[in-house]
TORLO-734714 format. One record per residue (C-alpha): x, y, z; residue in three letters; residue number from 1. Coordinates in pm, whole numbers, plus 50000, padded with zeros to 5 digits. Last residue first. Layout:
<nodes>
       u       v       w   residuo   num
       X       Y       Z       ala   NUM
...
</nodes>
This chain:
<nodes>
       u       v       w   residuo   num
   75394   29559   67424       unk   330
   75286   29742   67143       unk   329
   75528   29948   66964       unk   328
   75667   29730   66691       unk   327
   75305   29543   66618       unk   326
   75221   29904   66482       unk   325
   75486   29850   66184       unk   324
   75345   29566   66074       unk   323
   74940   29708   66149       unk   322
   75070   30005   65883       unk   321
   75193   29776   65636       unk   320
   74906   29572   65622       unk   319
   74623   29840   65654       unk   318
   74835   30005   65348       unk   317
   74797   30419   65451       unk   316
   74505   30588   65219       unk   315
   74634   30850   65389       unk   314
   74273   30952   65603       unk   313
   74147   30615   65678       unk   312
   74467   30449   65694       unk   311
   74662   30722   65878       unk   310
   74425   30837   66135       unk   309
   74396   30452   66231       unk   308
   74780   30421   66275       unk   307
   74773   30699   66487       unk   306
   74542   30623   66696       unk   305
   74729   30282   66771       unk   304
   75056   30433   66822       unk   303
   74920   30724   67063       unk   302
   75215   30857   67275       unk   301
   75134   31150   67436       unk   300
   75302   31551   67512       unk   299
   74977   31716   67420       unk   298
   74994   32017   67150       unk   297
   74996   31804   66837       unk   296
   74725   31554   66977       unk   295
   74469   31846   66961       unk   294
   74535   31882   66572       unk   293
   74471   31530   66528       unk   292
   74161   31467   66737       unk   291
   73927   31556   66434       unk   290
   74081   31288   66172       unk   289
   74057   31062   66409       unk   288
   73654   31144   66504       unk   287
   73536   31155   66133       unk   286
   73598   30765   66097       unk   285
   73517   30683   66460       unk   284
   73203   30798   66437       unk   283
   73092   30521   66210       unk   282
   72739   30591   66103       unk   281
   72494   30350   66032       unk   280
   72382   30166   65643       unk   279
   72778   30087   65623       unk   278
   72815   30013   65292       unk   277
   72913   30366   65178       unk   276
   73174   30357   65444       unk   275
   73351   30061   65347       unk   274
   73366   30181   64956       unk   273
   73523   30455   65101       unk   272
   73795   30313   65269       unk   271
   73870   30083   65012       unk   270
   73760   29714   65108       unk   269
   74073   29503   65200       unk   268
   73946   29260   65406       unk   267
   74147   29523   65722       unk   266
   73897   29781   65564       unk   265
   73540   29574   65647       unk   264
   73674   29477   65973       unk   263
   73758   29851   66066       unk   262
   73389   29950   65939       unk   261
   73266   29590   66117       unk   260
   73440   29766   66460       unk   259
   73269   30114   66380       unk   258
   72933   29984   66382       unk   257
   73003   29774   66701       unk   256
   72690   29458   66691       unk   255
   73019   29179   66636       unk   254
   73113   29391   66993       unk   253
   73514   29337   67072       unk   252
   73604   29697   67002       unk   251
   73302   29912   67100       unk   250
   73202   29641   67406       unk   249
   73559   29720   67529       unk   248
   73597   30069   67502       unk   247
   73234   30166   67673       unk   246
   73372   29932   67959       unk   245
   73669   30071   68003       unk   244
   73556   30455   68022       unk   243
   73250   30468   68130       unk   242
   73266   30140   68280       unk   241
   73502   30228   68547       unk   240
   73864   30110   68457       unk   239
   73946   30445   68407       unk   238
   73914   30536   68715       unk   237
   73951   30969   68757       unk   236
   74098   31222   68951       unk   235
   74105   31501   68709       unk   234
   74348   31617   68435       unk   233
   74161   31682   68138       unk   232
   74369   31688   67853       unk   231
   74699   31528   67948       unk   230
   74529   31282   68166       unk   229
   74261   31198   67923       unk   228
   74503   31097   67638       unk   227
   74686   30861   67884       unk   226
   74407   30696   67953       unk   225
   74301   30663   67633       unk   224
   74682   30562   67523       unk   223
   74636   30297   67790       unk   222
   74327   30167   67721       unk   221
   74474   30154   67314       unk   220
   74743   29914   67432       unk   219
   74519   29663   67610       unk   218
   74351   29638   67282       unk   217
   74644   29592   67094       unk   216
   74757   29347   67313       unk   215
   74424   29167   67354       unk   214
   74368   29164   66978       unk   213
   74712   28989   66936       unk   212
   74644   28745   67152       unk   211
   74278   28695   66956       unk   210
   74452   28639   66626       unk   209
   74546   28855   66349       unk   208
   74253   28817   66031       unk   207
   74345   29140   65836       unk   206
   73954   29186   65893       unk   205
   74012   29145   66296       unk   204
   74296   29383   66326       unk   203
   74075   29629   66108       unk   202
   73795   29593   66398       unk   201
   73997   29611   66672       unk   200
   74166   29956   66526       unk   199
   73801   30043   66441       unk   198
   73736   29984   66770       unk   197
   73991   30168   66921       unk   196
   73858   30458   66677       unk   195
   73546   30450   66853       unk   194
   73705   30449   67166       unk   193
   73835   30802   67147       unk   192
   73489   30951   67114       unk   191
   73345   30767   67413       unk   190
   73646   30828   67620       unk   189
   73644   31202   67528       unk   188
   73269   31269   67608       unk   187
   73370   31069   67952       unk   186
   73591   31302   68043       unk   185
   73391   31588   67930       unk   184
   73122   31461   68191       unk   183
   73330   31389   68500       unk   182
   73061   31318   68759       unk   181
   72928   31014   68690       unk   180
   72595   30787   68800       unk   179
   72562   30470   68694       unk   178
   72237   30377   68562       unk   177
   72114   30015   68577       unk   176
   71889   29907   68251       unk   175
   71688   29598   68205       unk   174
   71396   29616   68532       unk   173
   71409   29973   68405       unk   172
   71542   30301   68576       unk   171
   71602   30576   68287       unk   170
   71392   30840   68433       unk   169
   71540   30808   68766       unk   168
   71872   30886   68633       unk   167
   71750   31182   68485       unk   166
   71593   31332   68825       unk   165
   71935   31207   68934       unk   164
   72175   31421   68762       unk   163
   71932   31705   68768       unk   162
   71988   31742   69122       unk   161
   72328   31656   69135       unk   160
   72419   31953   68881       unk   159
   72768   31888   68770       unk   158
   72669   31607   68506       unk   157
   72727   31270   68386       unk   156
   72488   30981   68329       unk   155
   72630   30616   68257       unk   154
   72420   30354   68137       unk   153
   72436   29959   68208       unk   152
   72250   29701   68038       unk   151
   72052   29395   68090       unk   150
   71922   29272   67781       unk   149
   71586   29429   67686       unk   148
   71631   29383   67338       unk   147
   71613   29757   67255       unk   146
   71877   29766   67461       unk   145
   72087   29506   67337       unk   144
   72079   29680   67019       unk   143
   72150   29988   67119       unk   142
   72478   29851   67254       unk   141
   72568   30055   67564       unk   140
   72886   30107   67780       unk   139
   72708   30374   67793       unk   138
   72675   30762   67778       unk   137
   72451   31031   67861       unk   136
   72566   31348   67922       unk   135
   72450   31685   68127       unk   134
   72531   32016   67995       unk   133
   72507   32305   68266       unk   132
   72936   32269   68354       unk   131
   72939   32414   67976       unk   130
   72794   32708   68089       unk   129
   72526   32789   67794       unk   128
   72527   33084   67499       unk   127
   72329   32845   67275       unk   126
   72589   32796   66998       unk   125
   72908   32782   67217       unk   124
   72806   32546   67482       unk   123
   72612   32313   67246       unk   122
   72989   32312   67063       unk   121
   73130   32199   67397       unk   120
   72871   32012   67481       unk   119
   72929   31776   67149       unk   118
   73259   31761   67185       unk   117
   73499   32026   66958       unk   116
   73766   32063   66755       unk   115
   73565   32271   66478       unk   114
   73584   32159   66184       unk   113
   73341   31774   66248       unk   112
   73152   31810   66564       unk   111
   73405   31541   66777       unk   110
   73224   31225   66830       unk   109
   72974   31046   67079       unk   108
   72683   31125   67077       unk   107
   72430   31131   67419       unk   106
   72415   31471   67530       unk   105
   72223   31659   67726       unk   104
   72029   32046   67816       unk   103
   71773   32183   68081       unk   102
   71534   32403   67860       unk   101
   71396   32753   67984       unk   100
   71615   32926   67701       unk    99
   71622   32643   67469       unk    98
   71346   32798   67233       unk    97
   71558   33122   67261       unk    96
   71809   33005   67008       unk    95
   71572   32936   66733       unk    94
   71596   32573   66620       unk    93
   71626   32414   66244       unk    92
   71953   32565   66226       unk    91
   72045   32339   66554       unk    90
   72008   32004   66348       unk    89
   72243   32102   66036       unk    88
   72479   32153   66334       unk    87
   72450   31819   66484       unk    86
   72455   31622   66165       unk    85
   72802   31546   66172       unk    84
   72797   31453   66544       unk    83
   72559   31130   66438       unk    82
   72235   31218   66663       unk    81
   72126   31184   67011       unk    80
   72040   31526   67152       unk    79
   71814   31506   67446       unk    78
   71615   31847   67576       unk    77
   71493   31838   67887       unk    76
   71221   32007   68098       unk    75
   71004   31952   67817       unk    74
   70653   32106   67703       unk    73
   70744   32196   67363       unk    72
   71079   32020   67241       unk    71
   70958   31835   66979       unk    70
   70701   32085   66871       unk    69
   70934   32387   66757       unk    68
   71142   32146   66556       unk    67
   70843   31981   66366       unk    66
   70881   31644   66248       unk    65
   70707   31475   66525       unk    64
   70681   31210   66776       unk    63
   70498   31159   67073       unk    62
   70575   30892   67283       unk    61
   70417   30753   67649       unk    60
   70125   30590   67486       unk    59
   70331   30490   67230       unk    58
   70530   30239   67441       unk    57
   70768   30120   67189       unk    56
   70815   29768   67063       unk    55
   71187   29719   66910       unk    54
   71182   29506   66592       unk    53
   71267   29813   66414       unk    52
   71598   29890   66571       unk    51
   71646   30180   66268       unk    50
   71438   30271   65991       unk    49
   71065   30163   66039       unk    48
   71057   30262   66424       unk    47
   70744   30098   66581       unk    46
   70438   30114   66764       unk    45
   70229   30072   66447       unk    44
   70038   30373   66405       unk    43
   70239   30632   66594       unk    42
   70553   30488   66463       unk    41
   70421   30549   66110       unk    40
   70273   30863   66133       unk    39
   70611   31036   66289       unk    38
   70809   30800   66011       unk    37
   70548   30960   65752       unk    36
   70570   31271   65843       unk    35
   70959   31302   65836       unk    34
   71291   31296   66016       unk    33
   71175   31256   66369       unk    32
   71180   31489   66678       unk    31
   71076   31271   66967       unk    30
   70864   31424   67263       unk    29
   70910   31161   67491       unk    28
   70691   31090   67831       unk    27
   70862   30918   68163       unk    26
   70660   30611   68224       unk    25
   71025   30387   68242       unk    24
   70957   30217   67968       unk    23
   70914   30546   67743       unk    22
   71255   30690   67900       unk    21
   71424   30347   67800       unk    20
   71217   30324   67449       unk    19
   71261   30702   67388       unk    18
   71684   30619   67460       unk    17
   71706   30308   67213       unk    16
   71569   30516   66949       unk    15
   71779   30765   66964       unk    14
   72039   30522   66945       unk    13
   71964   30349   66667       unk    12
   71839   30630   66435       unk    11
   71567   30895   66542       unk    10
   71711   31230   66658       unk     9
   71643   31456   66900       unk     8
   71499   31331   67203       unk     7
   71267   31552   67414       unk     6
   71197   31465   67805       unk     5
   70883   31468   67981       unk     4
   70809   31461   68326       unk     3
   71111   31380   68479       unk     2
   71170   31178   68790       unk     1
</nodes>
């Protein structure tokens, strides 16, 4: 079990991982946005901008707003913030404060302009073996987390050892950790099946049935699948929850951010209008506009992607395009 660990960043998700280390006894150092949030959850137990019904265990959390002092004292170092903000987030770091640092993951989206995942780019910027980059992924709602409803999280990594000293950190009578060995596999799956649910989500605004939702649904598995085999061939079940299961509570979820973005377009909300509503952040937005140039030099058939790419980034009719995506289902 680990000592302490250091989360950066505080929305839903971040949050949902200090109160699943906290639970556990493991302690947090938690890099916050600001004084007063840091002063606030140490006061009151609680996170005033995201999951803020959640109780935390304070005695096992220490937040702050300085870089240098988040990540003081831990054996790992978390990063759990929306992928756009991920390199606005490492300026505030020196390079060398990582040096004695074990590193993970938990986001799930391409780093917008540069093509990569999240330990990919952490790979780059801090001079570190890829293979040395742990991640955590789901099939997880925050919500249900922070709710205490039984839950399942996956944990990747190449290093067995640390694997499971992180595992153990994460046991709770409400989550079960499953253990994975294919972490840039399941970096793409979780990136890829945010725009699935946006697909689910904009079949659901333009108000097409349930059978319909399967198909398409069952569809998009298969182009994921597909997808990962031409990247990263490995031996691999997609139907384990890392894969499957993350895709399936992202599109069917009423609690999936980017299924009520998709929802919000297929009612006919303007693409940016729907985004300026959303008080979270879709990944799945900045994430099909990212995979396009690697789909141009893999030999794959992605229908459903590609009808996503096209409304939010063509201003594509949701209508028309979801008319002519019905033809290549099946």
């Amino acid at each position: 079990m680990l000592k302490r660990v250091s989360v950066i960043g505080s929305g839903s998700w971040a949050t949902a991982l200090v109160k699943m280390f906290s639970d556990s006894g493991t302690a947090v150092s938690w890099l916050v946005r600001n004084s007063e949030q840091q002063s606030f959850i140490q006061t009151s137990g609680y996170n005033p901008r995201h999951l803020s019904f959640a109780a935390l265990r304070t005695q096992y959390i220490f937040p702050t707003a300085d870089p240098l002092l988040s990540i003081k004292g831990s054996e790992l170092v978390i990063f759990a913030l929306p992928s756009a903000y991920l390199e606005q987030s490492l300026q505030r770091f020196d390079k060398e404060w990582f040096e004695d640092k074990q590193l993970a993951v938990s986001i799930k989206g391409f780093i917008p302009g540069s093509g990569c995942t999240p330990s990919q780019y952490l790979s780059r910027k801090l001079s570190r073996e890829e293979s040395s980059i742990s991640v955590i992924s789901g099939p997880c709602i925050a919500e249900e987390v922070a709710s205490q409803k039984k839950s399942f999280i996956t944990v990747c990594g190449a290093d067995h050892r640390w694997i499971e000293r992180i595992s153990s950190s994460l046991n709770t009578p409400y989550v079960q950790v499953v253990v994975n060995t294919d972490p840039v596999g399941v970096e793409y799956a979780a990136i890829l099946k945010n725009i699935i649910g946006i697909a689910a989500g904009i079949a659901n605004g333009l108000q097409y049935g349930e059978n319909f939702q399967s198909v398409l649904v069952s569809n998009a598995m298969r182009e994921v699948g597909e997808f990962l085999g031409k990247i990263l061939p490995a031996k691999r079940d997609f139907l384990n929850s890392a894969y499957a299961g993350d895709l399936l509570i992202t599109a069917y979820s009423e609690q999936s951010r980017n299924r009520i973005l998709g929802t919000l377009i297929g009612r006919g909300i303007q693409v940016s209008k729907a985004l300026q509503s959303m008080a979270t952040v879709a990944e799945g937005f900045h994430a099909s506009k990212e995979l396009m140039p690697l789909l141009k030099d893999i030999p794959v058939r992605m229908p459903v992607i590609n009808c996503v790419y096209r409304i939010l980034h063509k201003h594509a009719n949701p209508i028309e395009e979801f008319g002519l995506l019905e033809k290549h289902l099946s």
